[in-house]
N, C-alpha and C positions, 0 to 999 in steps of 0.2 A: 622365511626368505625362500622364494623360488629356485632351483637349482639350475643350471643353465648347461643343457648339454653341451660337451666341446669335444667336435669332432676328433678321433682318433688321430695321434702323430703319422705319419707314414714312413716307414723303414729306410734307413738311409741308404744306400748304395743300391745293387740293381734289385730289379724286383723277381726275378728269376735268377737263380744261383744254383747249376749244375755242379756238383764236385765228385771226380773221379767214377763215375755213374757205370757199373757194370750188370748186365743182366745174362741170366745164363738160363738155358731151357734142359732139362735131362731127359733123354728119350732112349730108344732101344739100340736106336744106333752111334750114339757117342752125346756127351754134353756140348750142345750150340753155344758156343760165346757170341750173343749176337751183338751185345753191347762190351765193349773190353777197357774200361778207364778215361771216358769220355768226361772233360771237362770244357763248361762258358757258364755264358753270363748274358743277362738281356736287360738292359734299364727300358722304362716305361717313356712311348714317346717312340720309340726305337725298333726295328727288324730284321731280324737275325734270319740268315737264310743255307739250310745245315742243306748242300747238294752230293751228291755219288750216285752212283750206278744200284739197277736193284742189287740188295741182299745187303746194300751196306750200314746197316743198322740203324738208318735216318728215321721211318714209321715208327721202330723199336722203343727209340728214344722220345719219341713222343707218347707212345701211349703209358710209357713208365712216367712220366712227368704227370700225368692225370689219373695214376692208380688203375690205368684199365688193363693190366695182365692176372692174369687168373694165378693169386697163389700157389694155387696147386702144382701148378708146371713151371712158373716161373720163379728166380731167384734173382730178386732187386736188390745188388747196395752199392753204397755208397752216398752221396747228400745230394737230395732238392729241397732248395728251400726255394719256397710261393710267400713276398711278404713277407719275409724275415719267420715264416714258417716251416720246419723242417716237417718234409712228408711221408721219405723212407722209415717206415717203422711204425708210423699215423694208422689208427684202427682205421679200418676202410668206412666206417659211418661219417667218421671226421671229413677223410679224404671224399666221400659221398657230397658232405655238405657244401665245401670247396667246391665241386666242380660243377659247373654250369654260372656259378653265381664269382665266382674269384676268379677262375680260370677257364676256358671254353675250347672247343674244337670245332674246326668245320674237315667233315671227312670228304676225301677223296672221289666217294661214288655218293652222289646226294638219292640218287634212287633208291639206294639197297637202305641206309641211313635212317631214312626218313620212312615211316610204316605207312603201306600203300591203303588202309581201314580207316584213315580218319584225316579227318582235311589238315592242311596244313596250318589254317587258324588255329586248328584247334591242337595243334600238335606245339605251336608256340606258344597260344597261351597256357598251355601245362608245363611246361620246361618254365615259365614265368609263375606259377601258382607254387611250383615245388620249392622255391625259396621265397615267396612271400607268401607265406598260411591265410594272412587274414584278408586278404583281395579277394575279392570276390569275382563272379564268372562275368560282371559286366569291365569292370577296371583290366580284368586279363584280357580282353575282348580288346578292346579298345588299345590297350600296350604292344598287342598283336598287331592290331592294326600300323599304328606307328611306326610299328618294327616295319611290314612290307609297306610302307609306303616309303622309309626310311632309305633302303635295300634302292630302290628305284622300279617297283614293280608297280604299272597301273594299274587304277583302280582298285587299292586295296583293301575296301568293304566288301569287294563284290568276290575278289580271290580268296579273300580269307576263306571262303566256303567251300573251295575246289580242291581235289586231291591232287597229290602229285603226278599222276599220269596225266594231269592236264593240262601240266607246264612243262615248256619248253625246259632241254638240258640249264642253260645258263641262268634259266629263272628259278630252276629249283636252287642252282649253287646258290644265289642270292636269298632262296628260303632257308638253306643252310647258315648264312649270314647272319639274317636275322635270328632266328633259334639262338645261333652260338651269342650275338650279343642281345640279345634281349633282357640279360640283369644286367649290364656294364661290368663283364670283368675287364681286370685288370690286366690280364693274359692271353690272347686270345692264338691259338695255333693251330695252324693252315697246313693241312695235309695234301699236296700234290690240288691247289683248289681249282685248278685250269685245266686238268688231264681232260680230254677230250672233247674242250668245246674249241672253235674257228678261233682264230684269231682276231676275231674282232671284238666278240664275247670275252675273249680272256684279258686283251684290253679293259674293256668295260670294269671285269670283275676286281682286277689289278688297280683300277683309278678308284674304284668304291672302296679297296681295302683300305687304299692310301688315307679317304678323307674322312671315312669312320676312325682310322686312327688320332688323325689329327683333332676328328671332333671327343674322344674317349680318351686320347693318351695312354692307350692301350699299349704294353709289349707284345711284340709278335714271334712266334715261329714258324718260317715258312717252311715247311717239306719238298722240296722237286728234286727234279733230276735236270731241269732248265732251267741252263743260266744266262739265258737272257730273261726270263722272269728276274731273276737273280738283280742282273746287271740296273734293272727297273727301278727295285722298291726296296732291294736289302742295304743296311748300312754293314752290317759285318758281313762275313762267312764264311761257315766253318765246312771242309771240306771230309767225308767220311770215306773210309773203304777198310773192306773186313772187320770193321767193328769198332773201328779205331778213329780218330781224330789223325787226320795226316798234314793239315795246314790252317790256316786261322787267321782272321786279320780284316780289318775295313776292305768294303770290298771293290775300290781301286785300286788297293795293295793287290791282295789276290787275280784279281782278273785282269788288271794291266801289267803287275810284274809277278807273277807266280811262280812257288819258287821250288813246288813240289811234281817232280816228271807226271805223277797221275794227273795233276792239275792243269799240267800243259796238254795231254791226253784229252781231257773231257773239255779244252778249249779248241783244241786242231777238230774232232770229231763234228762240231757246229759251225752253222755254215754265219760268216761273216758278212755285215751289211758294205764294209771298208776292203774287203777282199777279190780276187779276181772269184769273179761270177760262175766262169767254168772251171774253178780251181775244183777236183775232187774231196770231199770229206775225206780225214784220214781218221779210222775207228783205230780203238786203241787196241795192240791183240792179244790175242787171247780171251780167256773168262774169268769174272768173278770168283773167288776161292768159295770152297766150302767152309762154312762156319763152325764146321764139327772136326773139317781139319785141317786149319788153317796152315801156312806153309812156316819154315821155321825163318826166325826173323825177321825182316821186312814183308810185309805180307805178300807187297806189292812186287817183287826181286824176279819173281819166273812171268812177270809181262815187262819189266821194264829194261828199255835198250842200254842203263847206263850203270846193271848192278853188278857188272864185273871192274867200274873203276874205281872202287872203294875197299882192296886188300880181302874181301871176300867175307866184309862186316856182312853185307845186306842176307847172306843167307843163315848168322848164328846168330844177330845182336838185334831184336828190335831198337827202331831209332824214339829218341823221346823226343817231344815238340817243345824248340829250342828257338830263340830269336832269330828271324832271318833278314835283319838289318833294321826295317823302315821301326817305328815305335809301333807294339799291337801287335806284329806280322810275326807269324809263329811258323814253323817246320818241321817236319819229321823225318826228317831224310840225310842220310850217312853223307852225301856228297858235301863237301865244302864251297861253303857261299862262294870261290871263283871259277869251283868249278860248277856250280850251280847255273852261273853268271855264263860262260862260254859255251855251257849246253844247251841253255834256254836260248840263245843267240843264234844257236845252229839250227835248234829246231822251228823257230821263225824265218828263219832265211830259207829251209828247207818246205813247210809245210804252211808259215805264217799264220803261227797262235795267235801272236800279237790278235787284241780287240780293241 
């Protein structure tokens, strides 16, 4: 009797599972906490969109999700599990196997990314040979192809032979695309994938992410520091600074009732389509902390206007992320939900975060 293969179960709950996720770098001038107990969650189907300002551990936390930190300097723990697969602690050949084929990335600068010696056909179908051995150079050829005509790039027999310096910015990001999905992972995470093309291109790349997902049922994680990217394609988001998780929640929880002052900061700082036209941007002030020394307690306490109405918790007690009313919608922050509520009140009537 023939044996009939039967597709693997698939893991029940999400298919990405962050838990308590810290990383830390030791250098000559102090230990970097760049990741400090960051926890979610991403089901398939779905896009999680992690925003803050640089430095705040967003890139961090993605290349720890894919195993790309050099042991040597870096100290990963805590749980990812990919697939009901835990990876913290996974020999890096395992974590090797994973990545391209289970879980994928498209980086930020597709220039630097992609090696300027050999065409970009040929650079996908080697990212597609290295998890399937027995395909041959015409089957990879032709999967390549697929892949840039998939992407929306014309004439894809004839590109496939051209280097990257011969494509435009946004066609490369779309060669990134394809690369990242050319085996169907199941994961795929988007590092900042818009930073410096027009807006019209970043359109573009943003409607292509959408319908690749929808055709893969891929989970996503997006990287930016723009939330109106955000506001577009993310169903969650989590919101980062200093290393930390500071708010959390679907992201019309977040972005229409936000309950965390940085978060009201990084919405007054963007300019509104519903707002007055010559209303000034308000930046948040000050700087970024340093990661080697971070401030004590609330990280955020010496930029925010409201850390003296909280008994003078915000500069000795980090805040833990606590429900902040709606179901999902999490917070980190000492002020109590009314007076949450009469400060976010003020600072729309004053600057209009409202989106």
């Amino acid at each position: 009797m023939t044996d009939i293969a039967v597709p693997a179960a698939r893991e029940p709950g999400p298919y990405l599972r962050v838990e308590d996720l810290r990383v830390r770098f030791d250098t000559e001038d102090g230990t970097v906490r760049a990741v400090d107990g960051v926890s979610f969650s991403v089901d398939r189907g779905r896009t999680l969109g992690i925003v803050g300002e640089s430095g705040s551990g967003k890139s961090v936390t993605s290349l720890a999700i894919l195993g790309l930190h050099d042991p040597k300097r870096a100290v990963v723990t805590g749980g990812i599990t990919v697939g009901g697969r835990q990876l913290v602690g996974l020999a890096d050949e395992e974590v090797r196997r994973l990545r391209g084929r289970d879980m994928a990335m498209i980086f930020q600068d597709p220039l630097s990314a992609l090696h300027p010696y050999y065409t970009v056909g040929r650079q996908i179908a080697e990212a597609y040979r290295v998890h399937h051995p027995g395909a041959g150079r015409r089957e990879a050829r032709q999967r390549a192809v697929d892949m840039l005509g998939r992407v929306g790039i014309p004439q894809p027999a004839r590109r496939f032979a051209q280097y990257p310096h011969e494509f435009s910015g946004g066609m490369r990001q779309r060669v990134m695309i394809a690369m990242a999905l050319v085996n169907d992972p199941d994961l795929l995470i988007a590092d900042e994938p818009t930073t410096a093309l027009d807006v019209t291109v970043q359109a573009q790349i943003l409607d292509l992410l959408a319908d690749l997902q929808a055709e893969f049922a891929s989970a996503i994680v997006l990287i930016t520091h723009d939330l109106g990217v955000v506001s577009q394609v993310a169903d969650e988001v989590l919101v980062m600074y200093g290393g930390r998780a500071v708010e959390s929640g679907g992201v019309q929880q977040v972005l229409r009732r936000p309950q965390h002052p940085y978060t009201w900061g990084l919405l007054s700082s963007v300019p509104s389509l519903h707002g007055d036209a010559d209303a000034d941007l308000v930046p948040i002030p000050g700087s970024p902390p340093s990661l080697i020394d971070l401030p004590s307690g609330c990280a955020f306490h010496p930029r925010c206007r409201y850390a003296d109405r909280n008994g003078g918790r915000s500069r000795v007690e980090v805040p833990e992320l606590r429900p902040a009313g709606a179901p999902g919608h999490l917070v980190a922050c000492h002020l109590s939900a009314d007076e949450r509520s009469r400060r976010y009140a003020e600072d729309v009537a004053r600057v209009g975060v409202a989106r």
